[in-house]
N, C-alpha and C positions, 0 to 999 in steps of 0.2 A: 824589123820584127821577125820575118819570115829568117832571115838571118841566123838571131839566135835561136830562135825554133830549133833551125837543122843543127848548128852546132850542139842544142840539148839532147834530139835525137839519137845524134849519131854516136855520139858519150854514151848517153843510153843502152840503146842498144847495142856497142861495143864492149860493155861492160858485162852487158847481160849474157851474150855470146859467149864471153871468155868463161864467165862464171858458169855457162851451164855447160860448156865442152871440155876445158882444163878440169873442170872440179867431176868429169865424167858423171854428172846429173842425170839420173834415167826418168825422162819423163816424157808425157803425150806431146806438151809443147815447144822439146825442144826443137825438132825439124823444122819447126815450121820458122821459129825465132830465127834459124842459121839461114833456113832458103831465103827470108823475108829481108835479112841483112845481107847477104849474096848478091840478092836480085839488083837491090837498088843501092846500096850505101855506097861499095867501091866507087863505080862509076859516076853516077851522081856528084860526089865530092869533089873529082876531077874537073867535072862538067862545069861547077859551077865556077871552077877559077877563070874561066872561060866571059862569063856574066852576060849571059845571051837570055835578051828581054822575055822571051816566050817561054813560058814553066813549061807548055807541054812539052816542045821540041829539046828541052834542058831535060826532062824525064827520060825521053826517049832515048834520047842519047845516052843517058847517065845510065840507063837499063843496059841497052849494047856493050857498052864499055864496060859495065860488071862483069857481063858475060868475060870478054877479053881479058881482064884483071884477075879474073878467077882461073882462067883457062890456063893463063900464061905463065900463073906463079908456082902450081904444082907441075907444069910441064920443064920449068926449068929448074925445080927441084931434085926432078927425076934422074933430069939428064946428067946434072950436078952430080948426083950420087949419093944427095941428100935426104932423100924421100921420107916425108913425114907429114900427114896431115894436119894434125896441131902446127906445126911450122908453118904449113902454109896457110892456114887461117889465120894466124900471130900475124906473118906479113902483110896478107889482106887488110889485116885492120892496121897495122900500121901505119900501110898505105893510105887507109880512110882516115886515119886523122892525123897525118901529116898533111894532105892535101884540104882537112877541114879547118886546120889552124891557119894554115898560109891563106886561106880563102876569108877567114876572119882577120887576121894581121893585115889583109893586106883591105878591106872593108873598114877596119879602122881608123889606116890613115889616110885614105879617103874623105873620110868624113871629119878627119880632125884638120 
């Protein structure tokens, strides 16, 4: 259950992000939608291919590693020579749902 939860989640609000940054939405709530998918989606989704019993320490960790996810993809953007914000949020979610499908594919045959 918790499962599809996050994979609903993170569609969610990767959907919502795109739509309110790409489509350049001026609004109260956007910051807060982009910190809120920052903080925890990247890392989190990595975490959890990982499948370590404890949600909190799977939080914790999935928190840290956003940070690093975030930090790393406009810093090699930079050096790239590619620099662009929207690119590096694209990649970030990218990232998040690549690593939330293989975490769901791989939870499915598991259980099949």
């Amino acid at each position: 259950m918790i499962s599809r939860l996050w994979l609903w989640f993170v569609l969610a609000s990767s959907i919502a992000v795109v739509s309110l940054v790409v489509l350049d939405v001026d609004s109260a709530i956007r910051p807060f939608v982009v910190v809120a998918f920052l903080i925890v989606a990247p890392g989190t989704a990595i975490v959890r291919l990982l499948k370590i019993p404890d949600r909190i320490a799977e939080l914790t960790l999935g928190i840290a590693l956003s940070a690093a996810v975030d930090g790393t993809v406009p810093g090699v953007l930079m050096y790239a020579g590619f620099w662009s914000s929207d690119l590096a949020l694209l990649i970030v979610i990218g990232i998040t749902l690549a690593a939330t499908f293989l975490e769901a594919r791989s939870r499915r045959r598991t259980s099949a």
